[in-house]
LUMLUMDREN-2810 file (N, C-alpha, C; in Angstrom, 1 decimal):
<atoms>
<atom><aa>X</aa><ch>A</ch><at>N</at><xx>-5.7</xx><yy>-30.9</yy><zz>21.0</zz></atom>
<atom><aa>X</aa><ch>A</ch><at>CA</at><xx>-5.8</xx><yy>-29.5</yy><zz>20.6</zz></atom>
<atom><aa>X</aa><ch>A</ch><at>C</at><xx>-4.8</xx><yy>-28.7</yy><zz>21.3</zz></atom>
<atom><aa>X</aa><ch>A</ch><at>N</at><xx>-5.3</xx><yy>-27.3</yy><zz>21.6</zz></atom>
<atom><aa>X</aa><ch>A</ch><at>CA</at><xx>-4.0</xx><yy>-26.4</yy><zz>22.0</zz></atom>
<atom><aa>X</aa><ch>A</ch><at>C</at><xx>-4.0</xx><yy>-26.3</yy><zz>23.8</zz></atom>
<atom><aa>X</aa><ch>A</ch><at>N</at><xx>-5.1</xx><yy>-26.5</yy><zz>24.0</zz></atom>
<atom><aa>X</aa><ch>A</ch><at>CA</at><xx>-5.5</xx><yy>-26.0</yy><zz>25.6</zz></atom>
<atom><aa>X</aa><ch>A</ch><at>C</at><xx>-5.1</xx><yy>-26.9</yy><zz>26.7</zz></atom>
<atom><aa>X</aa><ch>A</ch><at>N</at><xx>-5.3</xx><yy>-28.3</yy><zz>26.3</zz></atom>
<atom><aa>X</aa><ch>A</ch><at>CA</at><xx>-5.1</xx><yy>-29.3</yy><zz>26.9</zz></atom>
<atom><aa>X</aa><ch>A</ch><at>C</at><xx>-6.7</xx><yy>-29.8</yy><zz>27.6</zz></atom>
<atom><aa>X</aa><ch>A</ch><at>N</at><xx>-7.9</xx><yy>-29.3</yy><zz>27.0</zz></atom>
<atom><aa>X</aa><ch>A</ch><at>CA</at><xx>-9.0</xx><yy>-29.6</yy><zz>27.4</zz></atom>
<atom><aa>X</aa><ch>A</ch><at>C</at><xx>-9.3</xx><yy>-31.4</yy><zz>27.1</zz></atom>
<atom><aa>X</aa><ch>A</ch><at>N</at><xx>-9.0</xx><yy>-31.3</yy><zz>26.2</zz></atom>
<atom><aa>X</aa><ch>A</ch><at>CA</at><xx>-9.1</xx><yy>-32.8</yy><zz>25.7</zz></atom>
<atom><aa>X</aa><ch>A</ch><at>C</at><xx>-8.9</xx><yy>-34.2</yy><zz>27.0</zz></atom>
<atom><aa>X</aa><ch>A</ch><at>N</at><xx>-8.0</xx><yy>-34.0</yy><zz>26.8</zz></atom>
<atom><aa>X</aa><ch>A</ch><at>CA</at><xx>-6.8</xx><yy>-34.8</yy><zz>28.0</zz></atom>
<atom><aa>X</aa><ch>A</ch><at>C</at><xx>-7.5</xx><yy>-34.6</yy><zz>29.2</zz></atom>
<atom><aa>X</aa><ch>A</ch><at>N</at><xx>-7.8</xx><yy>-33.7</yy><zz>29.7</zz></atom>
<atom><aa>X</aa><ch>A</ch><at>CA</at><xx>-8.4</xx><yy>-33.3</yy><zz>31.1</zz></atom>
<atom><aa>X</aa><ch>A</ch><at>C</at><xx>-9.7</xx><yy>-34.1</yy><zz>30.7</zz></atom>
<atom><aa>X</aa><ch>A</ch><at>N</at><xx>-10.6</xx><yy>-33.8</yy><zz>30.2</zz></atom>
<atom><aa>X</aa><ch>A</ch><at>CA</at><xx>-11.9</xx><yy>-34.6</yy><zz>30.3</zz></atom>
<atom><aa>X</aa><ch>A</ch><at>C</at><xx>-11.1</xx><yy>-35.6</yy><zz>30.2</zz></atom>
<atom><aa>X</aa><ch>A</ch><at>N</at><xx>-11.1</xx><yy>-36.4</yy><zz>29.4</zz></atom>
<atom><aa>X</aa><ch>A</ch><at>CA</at><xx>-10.3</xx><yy>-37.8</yy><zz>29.0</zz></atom>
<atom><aa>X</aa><ch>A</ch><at>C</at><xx>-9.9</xx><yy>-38.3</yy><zz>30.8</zz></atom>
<atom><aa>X</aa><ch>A</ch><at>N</at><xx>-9.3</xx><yy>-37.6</yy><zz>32.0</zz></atom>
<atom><aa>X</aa><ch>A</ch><at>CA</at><xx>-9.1</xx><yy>-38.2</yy><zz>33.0</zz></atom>
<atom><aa>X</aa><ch>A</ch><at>C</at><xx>-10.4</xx><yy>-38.1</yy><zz>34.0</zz></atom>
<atom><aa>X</aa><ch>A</ch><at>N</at><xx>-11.4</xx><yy>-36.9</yy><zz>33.7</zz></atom>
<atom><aa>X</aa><ch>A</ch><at>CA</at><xx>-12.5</xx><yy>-37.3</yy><zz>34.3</zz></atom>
<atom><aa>X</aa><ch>A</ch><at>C</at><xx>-13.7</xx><yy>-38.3</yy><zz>34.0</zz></atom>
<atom><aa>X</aa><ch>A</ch><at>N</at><xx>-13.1</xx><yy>-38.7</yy><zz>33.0</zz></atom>
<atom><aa>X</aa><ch>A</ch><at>CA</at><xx>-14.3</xx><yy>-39.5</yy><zz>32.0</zz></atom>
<atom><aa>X</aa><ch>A</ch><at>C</at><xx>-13.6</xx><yy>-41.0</yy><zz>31.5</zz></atom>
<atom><aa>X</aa><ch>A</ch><at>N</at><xx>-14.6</xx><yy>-41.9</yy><zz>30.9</zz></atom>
<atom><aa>X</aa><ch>A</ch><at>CA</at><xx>-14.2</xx><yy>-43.3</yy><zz>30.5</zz></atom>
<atom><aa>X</aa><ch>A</ch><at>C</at><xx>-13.6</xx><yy>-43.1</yy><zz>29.2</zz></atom>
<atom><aa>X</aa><ch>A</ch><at>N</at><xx>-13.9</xx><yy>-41.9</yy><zz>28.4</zz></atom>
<atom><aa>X</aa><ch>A</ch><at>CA</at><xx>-14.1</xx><yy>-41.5</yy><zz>27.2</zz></atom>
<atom><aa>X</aa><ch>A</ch><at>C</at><xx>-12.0</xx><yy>-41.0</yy><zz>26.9</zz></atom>
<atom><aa>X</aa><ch>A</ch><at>N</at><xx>-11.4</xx><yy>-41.3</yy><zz>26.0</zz></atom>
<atom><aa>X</aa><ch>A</ch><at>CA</at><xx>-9.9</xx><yy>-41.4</yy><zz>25.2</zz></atom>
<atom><aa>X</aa><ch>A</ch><at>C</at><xx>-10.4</xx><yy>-39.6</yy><zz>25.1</zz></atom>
<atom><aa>X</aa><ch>A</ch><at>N</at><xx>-8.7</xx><yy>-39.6</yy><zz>25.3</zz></atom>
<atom><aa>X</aa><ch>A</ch><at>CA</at><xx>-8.8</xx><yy>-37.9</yy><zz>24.7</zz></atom>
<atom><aa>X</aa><ch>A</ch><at>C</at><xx>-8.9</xx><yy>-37.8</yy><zz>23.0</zz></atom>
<atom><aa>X</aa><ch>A</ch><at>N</at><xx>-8.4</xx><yy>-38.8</yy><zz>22.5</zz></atom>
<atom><aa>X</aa><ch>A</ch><at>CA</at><xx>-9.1</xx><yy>-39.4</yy><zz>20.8</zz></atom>
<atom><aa>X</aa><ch>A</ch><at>C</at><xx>-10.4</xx><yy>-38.9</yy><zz>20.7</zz></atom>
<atom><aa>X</aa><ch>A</ch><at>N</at><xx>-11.4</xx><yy>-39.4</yy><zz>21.0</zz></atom>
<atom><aa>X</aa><ch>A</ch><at>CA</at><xx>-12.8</xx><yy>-39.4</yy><zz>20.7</zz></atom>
<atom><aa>X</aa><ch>A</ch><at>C</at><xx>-13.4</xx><yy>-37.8</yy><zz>20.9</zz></atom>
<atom><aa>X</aa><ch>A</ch><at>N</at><xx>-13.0</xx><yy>-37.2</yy><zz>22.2</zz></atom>
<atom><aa>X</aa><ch>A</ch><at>CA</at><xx>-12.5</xx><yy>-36.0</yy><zz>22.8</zz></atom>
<atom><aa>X</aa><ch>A</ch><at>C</at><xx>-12.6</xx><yy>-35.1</yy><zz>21.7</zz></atom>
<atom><aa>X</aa><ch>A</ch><at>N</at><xx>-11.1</xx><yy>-35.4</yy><zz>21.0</zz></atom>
<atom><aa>X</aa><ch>A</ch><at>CA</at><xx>-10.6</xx><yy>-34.1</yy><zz>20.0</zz></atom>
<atom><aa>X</aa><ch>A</ch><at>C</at><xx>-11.9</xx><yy>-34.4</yy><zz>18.7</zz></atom>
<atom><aa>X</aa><ch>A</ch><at>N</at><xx>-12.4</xx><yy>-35.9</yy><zz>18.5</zz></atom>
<atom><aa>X</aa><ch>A</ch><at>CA</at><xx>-12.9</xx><yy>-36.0</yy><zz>17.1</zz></atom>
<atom><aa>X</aa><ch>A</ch><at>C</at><xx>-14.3</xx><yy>-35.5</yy><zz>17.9</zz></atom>
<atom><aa>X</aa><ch>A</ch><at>N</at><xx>-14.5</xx><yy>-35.2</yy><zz>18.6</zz></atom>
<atom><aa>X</aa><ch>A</ch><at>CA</at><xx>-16.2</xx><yy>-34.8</yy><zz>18.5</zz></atom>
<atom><aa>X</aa><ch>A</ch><at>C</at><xx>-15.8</xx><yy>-33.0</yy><zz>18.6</zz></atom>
<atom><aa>X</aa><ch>A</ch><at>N</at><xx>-14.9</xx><yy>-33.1</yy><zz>19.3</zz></atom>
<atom><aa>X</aa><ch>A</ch><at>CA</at><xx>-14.8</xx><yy>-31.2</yy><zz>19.4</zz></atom>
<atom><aa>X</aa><ch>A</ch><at>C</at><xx>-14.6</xx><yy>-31.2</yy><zz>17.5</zz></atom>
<atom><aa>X</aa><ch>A</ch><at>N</at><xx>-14.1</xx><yy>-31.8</yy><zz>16.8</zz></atom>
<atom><aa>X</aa><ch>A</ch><at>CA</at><xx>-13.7</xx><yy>-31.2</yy><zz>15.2</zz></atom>
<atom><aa>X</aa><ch>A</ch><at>C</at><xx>-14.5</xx><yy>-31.4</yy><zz>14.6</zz></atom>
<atom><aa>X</aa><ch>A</ch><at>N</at><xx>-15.5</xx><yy>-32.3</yy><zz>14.9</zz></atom>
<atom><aa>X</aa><ch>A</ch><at>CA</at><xx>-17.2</xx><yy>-32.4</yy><zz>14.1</zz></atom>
<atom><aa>X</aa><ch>A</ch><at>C</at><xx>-18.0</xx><yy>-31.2</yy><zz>14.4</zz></atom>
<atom><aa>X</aa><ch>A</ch><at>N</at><xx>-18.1</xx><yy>-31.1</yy><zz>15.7</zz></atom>
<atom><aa>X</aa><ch>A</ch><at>CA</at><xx>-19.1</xx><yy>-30.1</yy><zz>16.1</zz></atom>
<atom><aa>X</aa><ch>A</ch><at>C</at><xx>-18.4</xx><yy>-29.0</yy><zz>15.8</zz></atom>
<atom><aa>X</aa><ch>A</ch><at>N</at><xx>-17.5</xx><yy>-28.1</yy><zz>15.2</zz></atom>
<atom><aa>X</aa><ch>A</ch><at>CA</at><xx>-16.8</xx><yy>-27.3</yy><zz>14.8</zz></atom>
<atom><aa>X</aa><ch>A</ch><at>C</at><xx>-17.3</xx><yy>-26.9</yy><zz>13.4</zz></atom>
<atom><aa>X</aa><ch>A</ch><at>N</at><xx>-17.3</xx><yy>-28.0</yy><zz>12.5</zz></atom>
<atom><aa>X</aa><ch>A</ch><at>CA</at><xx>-17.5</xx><yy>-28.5</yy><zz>11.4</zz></atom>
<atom><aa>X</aa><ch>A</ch><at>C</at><xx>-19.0</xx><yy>-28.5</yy><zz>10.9</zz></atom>
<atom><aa>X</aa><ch>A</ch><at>N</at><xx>-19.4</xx><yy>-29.3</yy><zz>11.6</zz></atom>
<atom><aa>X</aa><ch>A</ch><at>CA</at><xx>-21.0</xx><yy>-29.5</yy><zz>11.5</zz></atom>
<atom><aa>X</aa><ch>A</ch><at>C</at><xx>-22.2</xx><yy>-28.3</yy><zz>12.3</zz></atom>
<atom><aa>X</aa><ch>A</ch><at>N</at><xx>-21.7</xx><yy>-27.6</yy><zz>13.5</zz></atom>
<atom><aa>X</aa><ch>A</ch><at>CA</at><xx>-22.7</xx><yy>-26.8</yy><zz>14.2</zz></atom>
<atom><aa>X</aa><ch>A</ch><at>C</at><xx>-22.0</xx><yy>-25.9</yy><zz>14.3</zz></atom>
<atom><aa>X</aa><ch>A</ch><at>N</at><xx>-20.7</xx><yy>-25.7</yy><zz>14.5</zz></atom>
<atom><aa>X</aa><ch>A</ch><at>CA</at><xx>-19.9</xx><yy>-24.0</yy><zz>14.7</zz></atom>
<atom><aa>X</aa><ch>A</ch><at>C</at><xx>-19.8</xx><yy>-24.2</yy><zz>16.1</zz></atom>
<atom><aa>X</aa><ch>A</ch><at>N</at><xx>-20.5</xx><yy>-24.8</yy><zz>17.1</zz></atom>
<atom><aa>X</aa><ch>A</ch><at>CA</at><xx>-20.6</xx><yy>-24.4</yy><zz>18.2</zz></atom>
<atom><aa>X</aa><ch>A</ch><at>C</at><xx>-19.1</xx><yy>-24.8</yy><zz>19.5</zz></atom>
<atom><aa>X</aa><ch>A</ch><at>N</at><xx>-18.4</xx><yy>-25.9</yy><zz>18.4</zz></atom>
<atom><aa>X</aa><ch>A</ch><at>CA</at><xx>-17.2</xx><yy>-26.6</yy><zz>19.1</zz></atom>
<atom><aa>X</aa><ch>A</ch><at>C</at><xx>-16.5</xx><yy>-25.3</yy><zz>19.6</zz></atom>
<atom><aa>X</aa><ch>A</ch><at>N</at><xx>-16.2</xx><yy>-24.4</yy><zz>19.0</zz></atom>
<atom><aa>X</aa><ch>A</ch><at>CA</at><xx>-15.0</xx><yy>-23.4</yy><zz>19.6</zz></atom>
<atom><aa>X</aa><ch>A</ch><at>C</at><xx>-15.4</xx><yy>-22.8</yy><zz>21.0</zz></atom>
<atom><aa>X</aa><ch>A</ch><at>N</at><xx>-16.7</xx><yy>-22.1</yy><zz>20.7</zz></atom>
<atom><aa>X</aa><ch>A</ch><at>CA</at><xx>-17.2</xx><yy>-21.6</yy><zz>22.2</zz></atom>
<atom><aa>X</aa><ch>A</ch><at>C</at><xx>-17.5</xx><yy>-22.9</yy><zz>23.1</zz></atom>
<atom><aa>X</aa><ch>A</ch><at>N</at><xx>-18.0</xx><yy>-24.0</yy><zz>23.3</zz></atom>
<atom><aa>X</aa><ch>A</ch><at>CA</at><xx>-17.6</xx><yy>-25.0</yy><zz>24.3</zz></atom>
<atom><aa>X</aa><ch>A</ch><at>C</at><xx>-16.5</xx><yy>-25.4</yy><zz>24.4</zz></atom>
<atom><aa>X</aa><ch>A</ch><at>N</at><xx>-15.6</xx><yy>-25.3</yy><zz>23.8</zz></atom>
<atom><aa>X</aa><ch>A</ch><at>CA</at><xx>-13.3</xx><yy>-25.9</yy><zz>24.0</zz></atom>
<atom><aa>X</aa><ch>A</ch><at>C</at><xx>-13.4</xx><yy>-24.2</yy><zz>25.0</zz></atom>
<atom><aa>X</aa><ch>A</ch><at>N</at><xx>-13.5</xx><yy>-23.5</yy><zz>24.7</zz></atom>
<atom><aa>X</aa><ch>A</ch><at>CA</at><xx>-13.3</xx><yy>-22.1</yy><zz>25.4</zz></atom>
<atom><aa>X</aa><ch>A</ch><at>C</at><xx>-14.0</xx><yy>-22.3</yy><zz>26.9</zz></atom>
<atom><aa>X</aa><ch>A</ch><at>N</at><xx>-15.5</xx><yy>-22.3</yy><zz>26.7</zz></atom>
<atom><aa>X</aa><ch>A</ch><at>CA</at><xx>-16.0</xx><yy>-22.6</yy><zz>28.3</zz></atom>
<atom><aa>X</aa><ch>A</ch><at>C</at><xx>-15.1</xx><yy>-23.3</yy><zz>29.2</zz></atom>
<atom><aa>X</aa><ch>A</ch><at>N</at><xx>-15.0</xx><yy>-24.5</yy><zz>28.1</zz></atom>
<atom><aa>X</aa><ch>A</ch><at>CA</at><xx>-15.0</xx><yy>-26.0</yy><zz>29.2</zz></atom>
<atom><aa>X</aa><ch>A</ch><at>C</at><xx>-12.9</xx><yy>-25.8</yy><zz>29.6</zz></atom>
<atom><aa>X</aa><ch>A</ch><at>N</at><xx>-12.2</xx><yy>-24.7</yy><zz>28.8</zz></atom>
<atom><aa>X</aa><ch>A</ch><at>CA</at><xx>-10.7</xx><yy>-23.9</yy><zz>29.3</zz></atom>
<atom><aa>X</aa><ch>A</ch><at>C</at><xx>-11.2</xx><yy>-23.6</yy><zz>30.4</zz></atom>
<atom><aa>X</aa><ch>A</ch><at>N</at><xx>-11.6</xx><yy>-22.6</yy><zz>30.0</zz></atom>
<atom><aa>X</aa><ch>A</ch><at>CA</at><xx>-12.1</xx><yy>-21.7</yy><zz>31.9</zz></atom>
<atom><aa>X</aa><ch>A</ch><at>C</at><xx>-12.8</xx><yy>-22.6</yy><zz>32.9</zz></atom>
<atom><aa>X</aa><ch>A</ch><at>N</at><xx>-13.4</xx><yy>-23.2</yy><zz>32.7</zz></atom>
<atom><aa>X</aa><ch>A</ch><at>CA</at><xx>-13.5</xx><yy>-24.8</yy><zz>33.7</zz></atom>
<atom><aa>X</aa><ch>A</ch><at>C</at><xx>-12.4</xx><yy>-25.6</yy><zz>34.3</zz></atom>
<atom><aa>X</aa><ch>A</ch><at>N</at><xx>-11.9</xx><yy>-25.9</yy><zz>33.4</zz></atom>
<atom><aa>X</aa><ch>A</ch><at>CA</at><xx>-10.4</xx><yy>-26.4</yy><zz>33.7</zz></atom>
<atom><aa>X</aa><ch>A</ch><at>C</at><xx>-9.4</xx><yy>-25.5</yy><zz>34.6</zz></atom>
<atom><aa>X</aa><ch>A</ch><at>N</at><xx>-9.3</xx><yy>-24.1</yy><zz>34.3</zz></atom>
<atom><aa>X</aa><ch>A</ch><at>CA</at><xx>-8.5</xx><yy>-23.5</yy><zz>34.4</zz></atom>
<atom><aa>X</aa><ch>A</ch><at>C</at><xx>-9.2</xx><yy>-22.9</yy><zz>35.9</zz></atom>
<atom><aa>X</aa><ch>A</ch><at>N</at><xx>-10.0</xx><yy>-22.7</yy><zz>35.8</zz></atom>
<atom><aa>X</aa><ch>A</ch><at>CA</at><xx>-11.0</xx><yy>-22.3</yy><zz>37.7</zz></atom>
<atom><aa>X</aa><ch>A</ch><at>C</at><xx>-10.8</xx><yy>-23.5</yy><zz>38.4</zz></atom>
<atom><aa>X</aa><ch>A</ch><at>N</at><xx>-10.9</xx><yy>-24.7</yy><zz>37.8</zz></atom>
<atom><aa>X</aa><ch>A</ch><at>CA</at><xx>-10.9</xx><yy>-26.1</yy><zz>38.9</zz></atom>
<atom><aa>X</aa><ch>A</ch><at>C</at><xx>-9.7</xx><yy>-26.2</yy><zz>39.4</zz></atom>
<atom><aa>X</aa><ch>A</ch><at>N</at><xx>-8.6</xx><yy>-26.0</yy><zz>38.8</zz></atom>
<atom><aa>X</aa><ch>A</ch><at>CA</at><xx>-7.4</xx><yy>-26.4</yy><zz>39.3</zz></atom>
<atom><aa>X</aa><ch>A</ch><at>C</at><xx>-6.8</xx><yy>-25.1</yy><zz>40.5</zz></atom>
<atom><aa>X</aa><ch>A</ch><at>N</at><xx>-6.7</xx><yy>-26.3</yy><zz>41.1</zz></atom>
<atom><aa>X</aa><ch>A</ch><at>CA</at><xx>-6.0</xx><yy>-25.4</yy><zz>42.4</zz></atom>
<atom><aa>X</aa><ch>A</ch><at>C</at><xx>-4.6</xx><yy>-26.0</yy><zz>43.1</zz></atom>
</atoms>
């Protein structure tokens, strides 16, 4: 995706930044809810790094 959220979980986790982007584009698709968690889990990313 745009943020680089993907990739970052993918290094905290066992989980491919693949699987990553296809569940953020389901849950986008299917609940609406993907965009406001890609957005949280930015500012997560973006507070953690120091």
């Amino acid at each position: 995706m745009i943020l680089g959220v993907c990739e970052w979980l993918s290094t905290k986790t066992q989980f491919t930044a693949k699987n990553f982007r296809i569940f953020f584009v389901l849950a986008v698709l299917l609940a609406g809810f993907g965009i406001g968690a890609y957005l949280v889990l930015w500012l997560v990313k973006v507070l953690s790094d120091e």
